[in-house]
mmCIF file as gemmi writes it, N, C-alpha and C atoms, coordinates in Angstrom:
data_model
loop_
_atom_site.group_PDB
_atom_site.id
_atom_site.type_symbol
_atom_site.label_atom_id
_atom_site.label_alt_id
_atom_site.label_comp_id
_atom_site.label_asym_id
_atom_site.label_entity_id
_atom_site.label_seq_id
_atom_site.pdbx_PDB_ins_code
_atom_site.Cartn_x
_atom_site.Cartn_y
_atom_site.Cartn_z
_atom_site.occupancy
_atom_site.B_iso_or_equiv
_atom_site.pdbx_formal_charge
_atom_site.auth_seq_id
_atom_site.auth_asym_id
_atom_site.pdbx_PDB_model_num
ATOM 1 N N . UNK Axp A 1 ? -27.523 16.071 7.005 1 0 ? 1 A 1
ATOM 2 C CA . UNK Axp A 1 ? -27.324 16.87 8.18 1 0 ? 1 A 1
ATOM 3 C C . UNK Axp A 1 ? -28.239 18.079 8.136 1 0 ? 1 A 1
ATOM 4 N N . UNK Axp A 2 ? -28.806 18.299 9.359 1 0 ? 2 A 1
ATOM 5 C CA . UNK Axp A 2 ? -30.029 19.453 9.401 1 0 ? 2 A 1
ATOM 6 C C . UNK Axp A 2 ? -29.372 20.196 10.368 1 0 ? 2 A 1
ATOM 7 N N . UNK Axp A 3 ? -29.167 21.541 10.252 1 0 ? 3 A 1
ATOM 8 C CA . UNK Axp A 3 ? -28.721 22.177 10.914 1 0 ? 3 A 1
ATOM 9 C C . UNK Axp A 3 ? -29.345 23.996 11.503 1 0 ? 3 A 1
ATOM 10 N N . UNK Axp A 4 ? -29.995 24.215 12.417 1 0 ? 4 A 1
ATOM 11 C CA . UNK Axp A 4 ? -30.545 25 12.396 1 0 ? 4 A 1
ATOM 12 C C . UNK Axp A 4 ? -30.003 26.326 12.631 1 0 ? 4 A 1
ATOM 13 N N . UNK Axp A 5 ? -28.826 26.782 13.673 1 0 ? 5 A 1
ATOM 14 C CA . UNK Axp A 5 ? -28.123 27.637 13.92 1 0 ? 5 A 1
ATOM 15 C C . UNK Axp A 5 ? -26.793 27.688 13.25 1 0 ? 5 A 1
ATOM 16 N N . UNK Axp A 6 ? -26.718 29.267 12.403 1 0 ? 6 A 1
ATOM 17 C CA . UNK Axp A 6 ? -25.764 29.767 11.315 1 0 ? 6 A 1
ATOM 18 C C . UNK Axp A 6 ? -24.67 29.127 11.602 1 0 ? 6 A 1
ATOM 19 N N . UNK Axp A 7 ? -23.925 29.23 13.079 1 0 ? 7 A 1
ATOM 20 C CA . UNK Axp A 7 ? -22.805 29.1 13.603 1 0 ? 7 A 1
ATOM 21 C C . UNK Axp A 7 ? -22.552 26.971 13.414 1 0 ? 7 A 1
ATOM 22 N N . UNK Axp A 8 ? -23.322 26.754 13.546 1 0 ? 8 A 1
ATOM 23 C CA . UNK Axp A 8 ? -23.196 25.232 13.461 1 0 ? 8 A 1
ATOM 24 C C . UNK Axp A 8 ? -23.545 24.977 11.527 1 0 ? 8 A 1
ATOM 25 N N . UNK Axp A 9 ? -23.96 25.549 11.06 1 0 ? 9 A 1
ATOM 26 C CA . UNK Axp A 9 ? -24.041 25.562 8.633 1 0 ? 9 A 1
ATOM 27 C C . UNK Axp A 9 ? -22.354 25.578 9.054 1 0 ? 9 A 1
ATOM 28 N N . UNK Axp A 10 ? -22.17 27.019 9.393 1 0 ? 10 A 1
ATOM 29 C CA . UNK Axp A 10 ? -20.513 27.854 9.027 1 0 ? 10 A 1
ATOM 30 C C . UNK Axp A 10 ? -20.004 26.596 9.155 1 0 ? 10 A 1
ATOM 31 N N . UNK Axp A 11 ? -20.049 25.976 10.732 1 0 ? 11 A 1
ATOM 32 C CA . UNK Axp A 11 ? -18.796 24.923 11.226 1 0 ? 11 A 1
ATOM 33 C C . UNK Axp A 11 ? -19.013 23.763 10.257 1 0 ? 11 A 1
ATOM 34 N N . UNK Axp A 12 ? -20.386 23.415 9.909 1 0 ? 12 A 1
ATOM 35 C CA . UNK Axp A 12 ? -20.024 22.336 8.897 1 0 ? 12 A 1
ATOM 36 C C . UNK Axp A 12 ? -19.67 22.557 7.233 1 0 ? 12 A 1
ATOM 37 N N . UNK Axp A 13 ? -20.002 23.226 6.989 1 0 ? 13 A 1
ATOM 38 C CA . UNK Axp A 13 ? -18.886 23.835 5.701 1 0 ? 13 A 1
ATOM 39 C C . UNK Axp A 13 ? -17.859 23.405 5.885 1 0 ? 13 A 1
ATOM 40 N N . UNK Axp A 14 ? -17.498 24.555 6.648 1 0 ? 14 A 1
ATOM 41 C CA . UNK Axp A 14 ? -15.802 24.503 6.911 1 0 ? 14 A 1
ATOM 42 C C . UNK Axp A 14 ? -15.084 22.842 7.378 1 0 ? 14 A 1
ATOM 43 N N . UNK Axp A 15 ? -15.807 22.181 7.71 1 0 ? 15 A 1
ATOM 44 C CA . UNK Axp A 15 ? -15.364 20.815 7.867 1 0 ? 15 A 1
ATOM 45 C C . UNK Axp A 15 ? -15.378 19.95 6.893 1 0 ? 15 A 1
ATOM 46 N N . UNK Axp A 16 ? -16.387 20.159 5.494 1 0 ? 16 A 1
ATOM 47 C CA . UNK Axp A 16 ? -16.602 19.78 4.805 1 0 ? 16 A 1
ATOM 48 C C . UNK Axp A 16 ? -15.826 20.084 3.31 1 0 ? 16 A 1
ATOM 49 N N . UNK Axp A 17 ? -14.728 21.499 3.718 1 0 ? 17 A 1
ATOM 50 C CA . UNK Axp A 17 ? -14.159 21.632 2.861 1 0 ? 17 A 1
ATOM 51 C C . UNK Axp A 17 ? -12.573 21.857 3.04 1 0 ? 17 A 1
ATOM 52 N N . UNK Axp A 18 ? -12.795 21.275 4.589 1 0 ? 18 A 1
ATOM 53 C CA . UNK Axp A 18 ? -11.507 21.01 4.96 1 0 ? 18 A 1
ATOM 54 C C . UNK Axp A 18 ? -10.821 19.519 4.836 1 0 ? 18 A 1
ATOM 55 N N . UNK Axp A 19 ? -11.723 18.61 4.553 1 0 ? 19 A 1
ATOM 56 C CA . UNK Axp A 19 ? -11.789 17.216 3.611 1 0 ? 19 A 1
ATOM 57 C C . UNK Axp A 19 ? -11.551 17.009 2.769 1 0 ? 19 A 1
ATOM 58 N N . UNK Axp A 20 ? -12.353 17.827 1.885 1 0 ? 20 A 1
ATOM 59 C CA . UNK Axp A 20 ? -11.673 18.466 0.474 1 0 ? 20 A 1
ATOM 60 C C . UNK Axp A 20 ? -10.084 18.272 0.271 1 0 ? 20 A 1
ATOM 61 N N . UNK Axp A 21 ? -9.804 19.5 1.11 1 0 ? 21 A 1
ATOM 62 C CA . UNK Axp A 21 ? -8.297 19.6 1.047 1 0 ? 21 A 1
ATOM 63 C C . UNK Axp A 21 ? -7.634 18.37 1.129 1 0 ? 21 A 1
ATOM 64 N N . UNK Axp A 22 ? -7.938 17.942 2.567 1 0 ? 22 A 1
ATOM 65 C CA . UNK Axp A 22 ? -7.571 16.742 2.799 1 0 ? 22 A 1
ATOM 66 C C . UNK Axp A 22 ? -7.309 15.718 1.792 1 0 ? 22 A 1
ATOM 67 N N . UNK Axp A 23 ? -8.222 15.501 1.299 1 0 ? 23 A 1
ATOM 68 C CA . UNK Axp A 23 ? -7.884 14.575 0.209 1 0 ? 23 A 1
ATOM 69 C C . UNK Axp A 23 ? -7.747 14.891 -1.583 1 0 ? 23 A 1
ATOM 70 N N . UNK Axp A 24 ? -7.259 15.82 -1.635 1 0 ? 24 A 1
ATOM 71 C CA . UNK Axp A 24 ? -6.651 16.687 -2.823 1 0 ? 24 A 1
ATOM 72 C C . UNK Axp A 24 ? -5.166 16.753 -2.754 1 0 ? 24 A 1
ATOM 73 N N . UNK Axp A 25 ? -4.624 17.264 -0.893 1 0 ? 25 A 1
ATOM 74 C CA . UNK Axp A 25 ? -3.372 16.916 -0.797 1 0 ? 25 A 1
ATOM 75 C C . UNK Axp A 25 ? -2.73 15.202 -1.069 1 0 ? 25 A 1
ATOM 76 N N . UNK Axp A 26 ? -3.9 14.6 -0.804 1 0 ? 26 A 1
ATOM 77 C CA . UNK Axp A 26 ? -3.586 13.402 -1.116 1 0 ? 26 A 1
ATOM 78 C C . UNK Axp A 26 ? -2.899 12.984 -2.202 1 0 ? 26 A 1
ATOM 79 N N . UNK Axp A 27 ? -4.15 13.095 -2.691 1 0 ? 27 A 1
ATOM 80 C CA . UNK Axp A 27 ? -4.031 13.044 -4.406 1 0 ? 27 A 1
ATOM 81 C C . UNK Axp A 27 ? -3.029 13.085 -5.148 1 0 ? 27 A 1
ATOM 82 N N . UNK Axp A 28 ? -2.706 14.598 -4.655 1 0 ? 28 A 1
ATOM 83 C CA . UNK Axp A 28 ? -1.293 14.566 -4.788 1 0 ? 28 A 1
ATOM 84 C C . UNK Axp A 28 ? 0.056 14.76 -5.293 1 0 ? 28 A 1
ATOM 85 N N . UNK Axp A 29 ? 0.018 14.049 -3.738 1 0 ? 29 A 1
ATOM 86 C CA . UNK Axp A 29 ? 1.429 13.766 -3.112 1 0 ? 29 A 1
ATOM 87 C C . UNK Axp A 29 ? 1.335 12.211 -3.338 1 0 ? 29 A 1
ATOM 88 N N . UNK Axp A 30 ? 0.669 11.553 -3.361 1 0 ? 30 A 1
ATOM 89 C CA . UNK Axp A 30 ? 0.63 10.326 -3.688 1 0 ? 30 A 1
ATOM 90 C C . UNK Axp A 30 ? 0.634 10.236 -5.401 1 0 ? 30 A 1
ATOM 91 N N . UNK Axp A 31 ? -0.09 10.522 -5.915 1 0 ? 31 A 1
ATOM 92 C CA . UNK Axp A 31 ? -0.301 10.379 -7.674 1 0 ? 31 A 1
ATOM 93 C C . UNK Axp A 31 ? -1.556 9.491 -8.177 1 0 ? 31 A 1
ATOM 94 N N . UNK Axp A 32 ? -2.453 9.47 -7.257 1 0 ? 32 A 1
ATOM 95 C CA . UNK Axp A 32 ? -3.39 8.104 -6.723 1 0 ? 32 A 1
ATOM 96 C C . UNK Axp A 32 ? -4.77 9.361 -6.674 1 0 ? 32 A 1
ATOM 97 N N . UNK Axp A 33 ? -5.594 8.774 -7.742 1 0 ? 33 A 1
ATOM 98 C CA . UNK Axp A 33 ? -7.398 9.459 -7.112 1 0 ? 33 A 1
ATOM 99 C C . UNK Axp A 33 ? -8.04 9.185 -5.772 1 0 ? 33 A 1
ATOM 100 N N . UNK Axp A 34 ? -8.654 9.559 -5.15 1 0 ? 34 A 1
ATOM 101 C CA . UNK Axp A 34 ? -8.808 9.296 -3.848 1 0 ? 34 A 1
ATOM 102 C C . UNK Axp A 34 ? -9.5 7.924 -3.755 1 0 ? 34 A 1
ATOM 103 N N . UNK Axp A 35 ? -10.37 7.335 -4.818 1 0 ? 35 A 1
ATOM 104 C CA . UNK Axp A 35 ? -11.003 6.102 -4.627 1 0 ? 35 A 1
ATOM 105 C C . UNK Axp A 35 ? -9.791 5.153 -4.829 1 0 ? 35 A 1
ATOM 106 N N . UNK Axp A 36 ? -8.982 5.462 -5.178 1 0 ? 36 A 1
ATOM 107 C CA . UNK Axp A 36 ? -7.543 4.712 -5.156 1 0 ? 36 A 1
ATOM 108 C C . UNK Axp A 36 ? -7.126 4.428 -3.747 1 0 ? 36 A 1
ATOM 109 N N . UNK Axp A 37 ? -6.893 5.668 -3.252 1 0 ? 37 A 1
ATOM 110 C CA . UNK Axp A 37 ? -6.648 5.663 -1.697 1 0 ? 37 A 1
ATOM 111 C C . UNK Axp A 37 ? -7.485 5.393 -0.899 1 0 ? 37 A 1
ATOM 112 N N . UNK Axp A 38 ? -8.941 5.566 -1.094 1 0 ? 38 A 1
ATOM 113 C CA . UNK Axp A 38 ? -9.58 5.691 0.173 1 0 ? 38 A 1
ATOM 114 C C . UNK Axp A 38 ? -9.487 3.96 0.103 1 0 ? 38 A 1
ATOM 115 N N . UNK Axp A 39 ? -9.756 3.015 -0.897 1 0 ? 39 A 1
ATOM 116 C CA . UNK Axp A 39 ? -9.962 1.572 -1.338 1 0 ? 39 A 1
ATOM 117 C C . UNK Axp A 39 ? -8.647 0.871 -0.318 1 0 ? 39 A 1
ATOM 118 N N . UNK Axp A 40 ? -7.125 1.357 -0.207 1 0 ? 40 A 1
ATOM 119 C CA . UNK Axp A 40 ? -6.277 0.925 0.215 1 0 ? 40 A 1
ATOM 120 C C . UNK Axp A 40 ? -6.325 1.559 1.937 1 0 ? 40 A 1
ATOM 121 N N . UNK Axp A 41 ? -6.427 2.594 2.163 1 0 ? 41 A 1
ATOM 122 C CA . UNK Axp A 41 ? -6.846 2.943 3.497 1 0 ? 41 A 1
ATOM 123 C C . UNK Axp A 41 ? -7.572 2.176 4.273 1 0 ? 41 A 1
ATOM 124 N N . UNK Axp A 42 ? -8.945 1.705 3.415 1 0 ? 42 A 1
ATOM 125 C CA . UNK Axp A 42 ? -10.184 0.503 4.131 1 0 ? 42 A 1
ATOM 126 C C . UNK Axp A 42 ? -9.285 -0.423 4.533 1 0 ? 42 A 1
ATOM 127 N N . UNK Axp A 43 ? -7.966 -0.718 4.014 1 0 ? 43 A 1
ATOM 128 C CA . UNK Axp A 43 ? -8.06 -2.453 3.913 1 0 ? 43 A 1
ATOM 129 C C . UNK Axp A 43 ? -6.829 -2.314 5.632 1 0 ? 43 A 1
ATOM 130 N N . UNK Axp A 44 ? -6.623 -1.055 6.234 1 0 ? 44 A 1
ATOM 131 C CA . UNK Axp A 44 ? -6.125 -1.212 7.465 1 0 ? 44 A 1
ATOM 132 C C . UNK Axp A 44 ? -6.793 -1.146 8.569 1 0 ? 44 A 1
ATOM 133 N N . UNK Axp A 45 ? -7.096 -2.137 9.343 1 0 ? 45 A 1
ATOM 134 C CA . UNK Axp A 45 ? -8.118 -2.478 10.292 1 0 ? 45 A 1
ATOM 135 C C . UNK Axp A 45 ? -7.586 -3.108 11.744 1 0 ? 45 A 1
ATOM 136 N N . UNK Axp A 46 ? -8.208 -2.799 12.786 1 0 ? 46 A 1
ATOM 137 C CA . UNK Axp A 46 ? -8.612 -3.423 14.14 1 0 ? 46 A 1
ATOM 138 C C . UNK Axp A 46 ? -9.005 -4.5 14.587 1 0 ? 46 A 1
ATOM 139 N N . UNK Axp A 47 ? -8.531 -5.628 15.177 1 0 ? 47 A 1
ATOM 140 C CA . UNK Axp A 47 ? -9.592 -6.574 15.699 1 0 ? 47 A 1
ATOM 141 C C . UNK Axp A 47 ? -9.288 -6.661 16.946 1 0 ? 47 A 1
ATOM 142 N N . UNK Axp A 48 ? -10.253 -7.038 17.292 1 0 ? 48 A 1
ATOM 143 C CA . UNK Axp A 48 ? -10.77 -7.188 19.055 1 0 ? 48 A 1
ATOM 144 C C . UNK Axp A 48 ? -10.368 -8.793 19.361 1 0 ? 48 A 1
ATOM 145 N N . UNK Axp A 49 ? -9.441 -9.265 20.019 1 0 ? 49 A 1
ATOM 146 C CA . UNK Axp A 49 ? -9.167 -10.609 20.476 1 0 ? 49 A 1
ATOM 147 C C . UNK Axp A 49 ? -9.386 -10.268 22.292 1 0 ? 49 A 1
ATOM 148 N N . UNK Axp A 50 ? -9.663 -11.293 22.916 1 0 ? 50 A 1
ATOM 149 C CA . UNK Axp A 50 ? -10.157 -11.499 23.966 1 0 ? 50 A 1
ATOM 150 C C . UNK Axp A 50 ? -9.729 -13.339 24.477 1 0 ? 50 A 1
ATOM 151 N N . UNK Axp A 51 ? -8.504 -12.733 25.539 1 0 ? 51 A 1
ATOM 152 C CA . UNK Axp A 51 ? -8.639 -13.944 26.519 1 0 ? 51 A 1
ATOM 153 C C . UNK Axp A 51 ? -9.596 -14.151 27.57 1 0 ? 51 A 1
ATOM 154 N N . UNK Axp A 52 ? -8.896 -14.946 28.533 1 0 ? 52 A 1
ATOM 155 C CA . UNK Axp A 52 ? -9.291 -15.299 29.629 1 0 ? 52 A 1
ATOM 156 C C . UNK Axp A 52 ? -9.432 -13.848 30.435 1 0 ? 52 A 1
ATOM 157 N N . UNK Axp A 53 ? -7.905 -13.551 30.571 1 0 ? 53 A 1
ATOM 158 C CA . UNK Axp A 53 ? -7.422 -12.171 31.147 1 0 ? 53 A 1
ATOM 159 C C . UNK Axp A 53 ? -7.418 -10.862 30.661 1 0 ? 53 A 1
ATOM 160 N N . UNK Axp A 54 ? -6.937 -10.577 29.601 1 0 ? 54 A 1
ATOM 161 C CA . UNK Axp A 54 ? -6.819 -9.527 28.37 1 0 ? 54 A 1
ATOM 162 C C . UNK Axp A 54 ? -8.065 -9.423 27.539 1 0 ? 54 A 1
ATOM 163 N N . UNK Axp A 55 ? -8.16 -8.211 27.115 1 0 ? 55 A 1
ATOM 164 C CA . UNK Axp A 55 ? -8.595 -7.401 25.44 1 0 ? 55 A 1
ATOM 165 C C . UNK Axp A 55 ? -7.363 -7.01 24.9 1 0 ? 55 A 1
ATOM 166 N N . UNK Axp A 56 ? -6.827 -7.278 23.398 1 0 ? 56 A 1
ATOM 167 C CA . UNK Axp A 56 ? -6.126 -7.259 22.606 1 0 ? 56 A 1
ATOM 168 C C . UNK Axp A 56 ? -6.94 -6.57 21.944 1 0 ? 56 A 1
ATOM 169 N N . UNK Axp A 57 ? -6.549 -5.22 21.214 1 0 ? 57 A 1
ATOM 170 C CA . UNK Axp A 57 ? -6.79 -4.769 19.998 1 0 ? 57 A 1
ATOM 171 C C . UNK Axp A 57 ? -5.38 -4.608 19.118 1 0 ? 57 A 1
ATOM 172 N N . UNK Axp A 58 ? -5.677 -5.523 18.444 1 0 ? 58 A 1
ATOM 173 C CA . UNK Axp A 58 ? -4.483 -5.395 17.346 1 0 ? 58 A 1
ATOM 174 C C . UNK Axp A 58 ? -4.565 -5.081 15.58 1 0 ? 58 A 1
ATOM 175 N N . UNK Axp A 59 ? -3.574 -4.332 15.325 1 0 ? 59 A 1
ATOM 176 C CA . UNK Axp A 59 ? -3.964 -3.878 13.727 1 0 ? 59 A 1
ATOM 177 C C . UNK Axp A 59 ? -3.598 -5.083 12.747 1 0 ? 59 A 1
ATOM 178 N N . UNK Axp A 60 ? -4.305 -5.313 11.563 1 0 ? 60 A 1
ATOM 179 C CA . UNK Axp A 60 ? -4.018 -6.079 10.705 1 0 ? 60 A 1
ATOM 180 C C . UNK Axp A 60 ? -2.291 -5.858 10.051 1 0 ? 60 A 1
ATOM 181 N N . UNK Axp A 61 ? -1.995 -6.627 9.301 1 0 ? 61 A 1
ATOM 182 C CA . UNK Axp A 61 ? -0.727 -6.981 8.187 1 0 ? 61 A 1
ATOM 183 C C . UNK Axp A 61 ? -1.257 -5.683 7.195 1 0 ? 61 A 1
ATOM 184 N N . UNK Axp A 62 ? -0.312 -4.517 7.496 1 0 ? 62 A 1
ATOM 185 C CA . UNK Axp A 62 ? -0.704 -3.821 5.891 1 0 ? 62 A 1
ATOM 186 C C . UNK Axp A 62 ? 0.588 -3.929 4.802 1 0 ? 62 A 1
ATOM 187 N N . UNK Axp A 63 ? -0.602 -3.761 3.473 1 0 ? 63 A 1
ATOM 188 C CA . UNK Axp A 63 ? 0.434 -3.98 2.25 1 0 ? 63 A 1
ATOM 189 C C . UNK Axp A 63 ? 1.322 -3.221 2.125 1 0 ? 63 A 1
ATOM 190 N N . UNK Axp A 64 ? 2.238 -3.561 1.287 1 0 ? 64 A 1
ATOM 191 C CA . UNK Axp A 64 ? 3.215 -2.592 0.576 1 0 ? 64 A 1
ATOM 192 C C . UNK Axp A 64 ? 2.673 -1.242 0.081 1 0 ? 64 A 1
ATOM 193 N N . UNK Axp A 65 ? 1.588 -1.394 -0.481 1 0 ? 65 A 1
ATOM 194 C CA . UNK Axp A 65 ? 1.094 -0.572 -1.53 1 0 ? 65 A 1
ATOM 195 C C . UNK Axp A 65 ? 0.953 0.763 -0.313 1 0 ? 65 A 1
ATOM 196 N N . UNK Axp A 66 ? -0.277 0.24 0.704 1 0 ? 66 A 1
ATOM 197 C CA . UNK Axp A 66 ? -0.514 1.075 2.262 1 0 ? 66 A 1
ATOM 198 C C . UNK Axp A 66 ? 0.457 1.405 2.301 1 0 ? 66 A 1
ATOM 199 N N . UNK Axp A 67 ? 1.773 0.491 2.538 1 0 ? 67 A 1
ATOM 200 C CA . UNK Axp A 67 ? 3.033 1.03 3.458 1 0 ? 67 A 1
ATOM 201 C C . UNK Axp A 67 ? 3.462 2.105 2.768 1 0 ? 67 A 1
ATOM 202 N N . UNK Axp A 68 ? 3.598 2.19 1.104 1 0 ? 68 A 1
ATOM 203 C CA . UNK Axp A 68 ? 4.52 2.851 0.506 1 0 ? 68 A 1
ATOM 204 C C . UNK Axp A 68 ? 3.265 4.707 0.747 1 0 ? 68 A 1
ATOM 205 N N . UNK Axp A 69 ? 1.431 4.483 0.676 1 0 ? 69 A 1
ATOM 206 C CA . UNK Axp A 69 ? 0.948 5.495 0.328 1 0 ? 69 A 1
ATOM 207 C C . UNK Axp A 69 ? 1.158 6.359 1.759 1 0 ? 69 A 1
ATOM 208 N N . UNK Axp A 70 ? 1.408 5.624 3.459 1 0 ? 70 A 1
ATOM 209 C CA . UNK Axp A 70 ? 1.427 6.07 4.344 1 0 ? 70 A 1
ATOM 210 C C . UNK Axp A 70 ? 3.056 6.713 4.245 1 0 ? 70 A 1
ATOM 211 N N . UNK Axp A 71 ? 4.232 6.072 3.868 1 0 ? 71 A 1
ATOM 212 C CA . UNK Axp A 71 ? 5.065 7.3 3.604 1 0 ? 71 A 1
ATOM 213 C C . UNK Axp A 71 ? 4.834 8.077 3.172 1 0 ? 71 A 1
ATOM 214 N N . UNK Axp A 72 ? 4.613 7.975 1.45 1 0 ? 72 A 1
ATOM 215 C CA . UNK Axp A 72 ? 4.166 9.212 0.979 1 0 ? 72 A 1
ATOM 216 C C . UNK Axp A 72 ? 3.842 10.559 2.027 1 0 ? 72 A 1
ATOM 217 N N . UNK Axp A 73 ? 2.755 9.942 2.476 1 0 ? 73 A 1
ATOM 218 C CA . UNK Axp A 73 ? 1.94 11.094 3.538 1 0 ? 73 A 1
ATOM 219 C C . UNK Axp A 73 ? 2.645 11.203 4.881 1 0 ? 73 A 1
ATOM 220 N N . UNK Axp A 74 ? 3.611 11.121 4.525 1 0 ? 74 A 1
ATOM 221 C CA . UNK Axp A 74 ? 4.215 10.909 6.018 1 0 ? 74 A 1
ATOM 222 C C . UNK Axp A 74 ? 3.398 10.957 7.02 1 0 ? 74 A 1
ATOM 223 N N . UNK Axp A 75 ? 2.932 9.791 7.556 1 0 ? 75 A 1
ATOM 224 C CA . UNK Axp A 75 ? 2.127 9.363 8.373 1 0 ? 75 A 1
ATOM 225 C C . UNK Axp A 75 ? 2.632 8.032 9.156 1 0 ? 75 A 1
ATOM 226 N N . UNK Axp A 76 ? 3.088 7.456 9.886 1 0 ? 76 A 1
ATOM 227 C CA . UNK Axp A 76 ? 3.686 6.666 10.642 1 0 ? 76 A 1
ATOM 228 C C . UNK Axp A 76 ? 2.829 5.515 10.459 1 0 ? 76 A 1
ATOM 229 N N . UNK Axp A 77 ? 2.733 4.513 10.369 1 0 ? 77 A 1
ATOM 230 C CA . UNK Axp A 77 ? 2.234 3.229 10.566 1 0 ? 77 A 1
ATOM 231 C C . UNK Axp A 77 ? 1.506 2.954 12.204 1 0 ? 77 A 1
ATOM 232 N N . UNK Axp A 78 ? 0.232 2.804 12.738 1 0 ? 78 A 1
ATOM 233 C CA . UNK Axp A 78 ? 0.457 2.261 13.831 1 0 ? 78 A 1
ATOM 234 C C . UNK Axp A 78 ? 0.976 1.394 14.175 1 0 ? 78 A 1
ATOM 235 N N . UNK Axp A 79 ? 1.057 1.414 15.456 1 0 ? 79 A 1
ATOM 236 C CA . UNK Axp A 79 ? 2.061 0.129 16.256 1 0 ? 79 A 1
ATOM 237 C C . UNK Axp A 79 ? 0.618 -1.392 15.774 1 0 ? 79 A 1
ATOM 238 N N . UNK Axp A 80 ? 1.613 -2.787 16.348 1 0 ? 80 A 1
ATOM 239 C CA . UNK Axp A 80 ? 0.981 -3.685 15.459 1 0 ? 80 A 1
ATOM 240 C C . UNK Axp A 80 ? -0.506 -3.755 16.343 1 0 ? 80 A 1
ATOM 241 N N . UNK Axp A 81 ? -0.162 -3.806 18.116 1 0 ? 81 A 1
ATOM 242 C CA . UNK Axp A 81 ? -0.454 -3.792 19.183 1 0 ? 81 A 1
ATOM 243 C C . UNK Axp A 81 ? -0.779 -2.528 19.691 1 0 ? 81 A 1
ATOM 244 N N . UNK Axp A 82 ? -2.172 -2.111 19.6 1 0 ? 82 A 1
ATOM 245 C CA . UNK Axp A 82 ? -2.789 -1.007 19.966 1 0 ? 82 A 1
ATOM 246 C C . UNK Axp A 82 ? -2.744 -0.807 21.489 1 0 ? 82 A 1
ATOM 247 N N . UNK Axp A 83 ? -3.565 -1.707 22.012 1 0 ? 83 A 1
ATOM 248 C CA . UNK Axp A 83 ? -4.127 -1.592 23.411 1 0 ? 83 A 1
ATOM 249 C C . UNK Axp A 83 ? -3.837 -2.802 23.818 1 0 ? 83 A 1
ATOM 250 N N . UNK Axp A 84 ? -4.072 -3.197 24.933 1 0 ? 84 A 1
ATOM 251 C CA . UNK Axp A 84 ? -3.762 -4.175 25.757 1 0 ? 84 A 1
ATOM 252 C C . UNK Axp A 84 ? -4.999 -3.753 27.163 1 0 ? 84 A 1
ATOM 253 N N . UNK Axp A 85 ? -5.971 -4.371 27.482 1 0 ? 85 A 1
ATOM 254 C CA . UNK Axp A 85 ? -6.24 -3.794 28.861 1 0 ? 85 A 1
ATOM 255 C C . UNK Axp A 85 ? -7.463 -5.469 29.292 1 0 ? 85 A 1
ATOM 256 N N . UNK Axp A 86 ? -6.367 -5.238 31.19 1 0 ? 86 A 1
ATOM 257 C CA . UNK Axp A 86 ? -6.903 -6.372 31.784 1 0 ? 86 A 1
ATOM 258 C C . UNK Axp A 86 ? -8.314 -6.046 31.784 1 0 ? 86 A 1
ATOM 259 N N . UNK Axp A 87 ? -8.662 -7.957 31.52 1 0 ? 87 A 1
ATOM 260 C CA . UNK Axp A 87 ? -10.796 -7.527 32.034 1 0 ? 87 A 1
ATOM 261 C C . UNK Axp A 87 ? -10.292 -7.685 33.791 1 0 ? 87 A 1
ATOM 262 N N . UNK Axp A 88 ? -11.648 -7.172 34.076 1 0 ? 88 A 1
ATOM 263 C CA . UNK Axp A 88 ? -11.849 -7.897 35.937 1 0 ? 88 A 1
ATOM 264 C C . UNK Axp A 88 ? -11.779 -8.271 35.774 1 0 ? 88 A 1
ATOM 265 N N . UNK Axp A 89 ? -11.41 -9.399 36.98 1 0 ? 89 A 1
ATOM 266 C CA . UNK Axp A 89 ? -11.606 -10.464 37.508 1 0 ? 89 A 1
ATOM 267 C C . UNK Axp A 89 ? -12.64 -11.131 38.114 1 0 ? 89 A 1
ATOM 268 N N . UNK Axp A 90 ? -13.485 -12.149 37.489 1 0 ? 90 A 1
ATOM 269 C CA . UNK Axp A 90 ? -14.866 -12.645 38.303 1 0 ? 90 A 1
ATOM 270 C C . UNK Axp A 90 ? -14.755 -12.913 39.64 1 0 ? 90 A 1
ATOM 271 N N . UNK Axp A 91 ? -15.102 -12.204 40.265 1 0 ? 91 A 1
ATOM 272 C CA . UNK Axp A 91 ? -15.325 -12.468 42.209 1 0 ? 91 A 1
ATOM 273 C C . UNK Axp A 91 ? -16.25 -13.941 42.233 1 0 ? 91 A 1
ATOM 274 N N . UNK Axp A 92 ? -16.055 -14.859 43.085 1 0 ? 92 A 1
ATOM 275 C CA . UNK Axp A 92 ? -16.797 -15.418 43.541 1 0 ? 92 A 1
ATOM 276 C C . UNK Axp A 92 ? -18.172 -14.874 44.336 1 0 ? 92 A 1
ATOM 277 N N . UNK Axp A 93 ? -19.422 -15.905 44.227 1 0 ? 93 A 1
ATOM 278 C CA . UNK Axp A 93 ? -20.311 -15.459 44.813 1 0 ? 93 A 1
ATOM 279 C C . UNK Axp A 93 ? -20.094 -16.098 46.22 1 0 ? 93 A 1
ATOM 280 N N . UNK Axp A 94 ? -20.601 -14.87 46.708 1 0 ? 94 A 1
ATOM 281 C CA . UNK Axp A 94 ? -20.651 -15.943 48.327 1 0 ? 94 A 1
ATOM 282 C C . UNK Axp A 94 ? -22.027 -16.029 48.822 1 0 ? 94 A 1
């Protein structure tokens, strides 16, 4: 990151060591190094399914291990079923 104006260094510092925290509180409150966590975090994911009618974005099956580190952090699980949104409808040409 290249950053030329003070005010935009300051803001990325401060974002950069507000991550920090972030994942120190982790650490923990869990009992887990962050490559511990960040490794089990990756493995909760999105996929894009697509009907006829619909886009489905739905979240994967997470483990126990996830389930138990997202209590920890009290952090809620997303729902399984993110989004839902109709495509158009193809018009005929006339």
């Amino acid at each position: 990151m290249y950053h030329r104006l003070s005010r935009r260094i300051e803001a990325h510092v401060k974002i950069c060591v507000m991550a920090l925290l972030i994942e120190r509180v982790a650490e923990l409150t869990c009992g887990q190094s962050w490559s511990q966590l960040r490794h089990l975090l990756a493995d909760l994911q999105v996929t894009e399914f697509h009907t006829p009618s619909h886009l489905f974005l739905k979240r994967n099956e997470a483990s126990l291990q996830l389930r138990n580190v997202l209590k920890k952090l009290e952090i809620p699980l997303p729902d399984s079923v993110l989004d839902i949104t109709p495509l158009p409808e193809d018009t005929p040409e006339t």
